[in-house]
C-alpha angles and dihedrals in degrees: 000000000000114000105213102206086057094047090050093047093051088049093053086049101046084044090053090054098058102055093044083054097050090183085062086073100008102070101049087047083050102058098039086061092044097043089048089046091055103048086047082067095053108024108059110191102341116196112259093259087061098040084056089044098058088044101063086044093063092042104049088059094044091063093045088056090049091048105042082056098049094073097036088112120140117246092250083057099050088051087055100044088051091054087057102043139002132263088270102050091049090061104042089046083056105046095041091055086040085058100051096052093045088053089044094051086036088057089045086047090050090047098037087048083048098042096047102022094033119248105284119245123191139208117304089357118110103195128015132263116259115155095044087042091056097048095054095049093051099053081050107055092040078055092052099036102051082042085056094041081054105057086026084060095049098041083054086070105044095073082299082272107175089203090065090052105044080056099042085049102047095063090052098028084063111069083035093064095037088057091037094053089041092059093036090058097050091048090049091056098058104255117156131253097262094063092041097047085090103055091044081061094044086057097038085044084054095039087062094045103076095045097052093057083043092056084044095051108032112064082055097048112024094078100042 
């Protein structure tokens, strides 16, 4: 059972953290504007389908980058944090703040590609689609970015080792961008809601997984 006035505090306080720690936000939002810069130097005017596909790019390292940082704690610090919550709520406090700060550096992503490369428009549309875009975006990067807080959790206990968890993440990142950048595409290309509900579902229902097993694992192996 998850007590919600623990799990808010821990999220003011991670979220506290960050920005104290400007490096924490800064540098995934750095490299998404450097990497999009970039690309608009060498890239002049790409079709819609490789605009999308150098943005997930850039998105799916940035999150590497978010998650790999969100359970860097010391060992003093982890014995502190698991006299205040549970194993649960450690885990759910840390993928709910990775995830903020993956959709905050995804939506920067999204302006800084349409800013330097123009905003796509494909084929019979006459503006783009920004609301639809964004929403699938977002699902997305909260998908990816509670996957990433899982193996980014178990690798953290296993000598806090990244190798472990580039290999744990790939298996399960998988299916979530395929889904993500499914979703993002039809969206991009201007299908209604009613053909893109599905996919919405396919990332929330992703989103979920990871914290299920998490809520399944962790309360036998956090404290070990």
């Amino acid at each position: 059972m998850v007590r919600a006035k623990i799990l808010a505090q821990f999220i003011r306080w991670e979220w506290a953290l960050e920005y104290r720690r400007s490096n924490g936000w800064f540098l995934p939002v750095l490299f998404a504007a450097m990497v999009g810069y970039l690309v608009s130097l060498l890239v002049r005017q790409p079709n819609p389908v490789q605009w999308l596909s150098l943005l997930w790019i850039t998105l799916v390292f940035s999150a590497l980058q978010t998650a790999t940082r969100s359970f860097s704690a010391s060992p003093s610090e982890w014995i502190y944090l698991n006299q205040l919550a549970r194993p649960s709520e450690l885990l759910l406090g840390k993928s709910i703040t990775t995830a903020l700060n993956t959709v905050f550096v995804a939506w920067t992503g999204v302006f800084l590609f349409g800013l330097w490369l123009g905003w796509p428009r494909p084929e019979g549309l006459d503006a783009f689609p920004i609301w639809t875009f964004l929403t699938s975006i977002t699902l997305g990067a909260v998908a990816m970015s509670t996957t990433l807080s899982f193996t980014a959790a178990l690798s953290s206990k296993l000598s806090r080792n990244t190798g472990v968890m580039a290999i744990l993440s790939l298996p399960l990142l998988l299916p979530t961008l395929l889904v993500a950048m499914r979703s993002s595409k039809l969206a991009l290309l201007g299908e209604p809601w009613t053909v893109l509900y599905p996919n919405w579902l396919g990332e929330l229902a992703l989103s979920a997984l990871p914290l299920a097993l998490g809520a399944l694992l962790f309360p036998y192996l956090w404290r070990s």
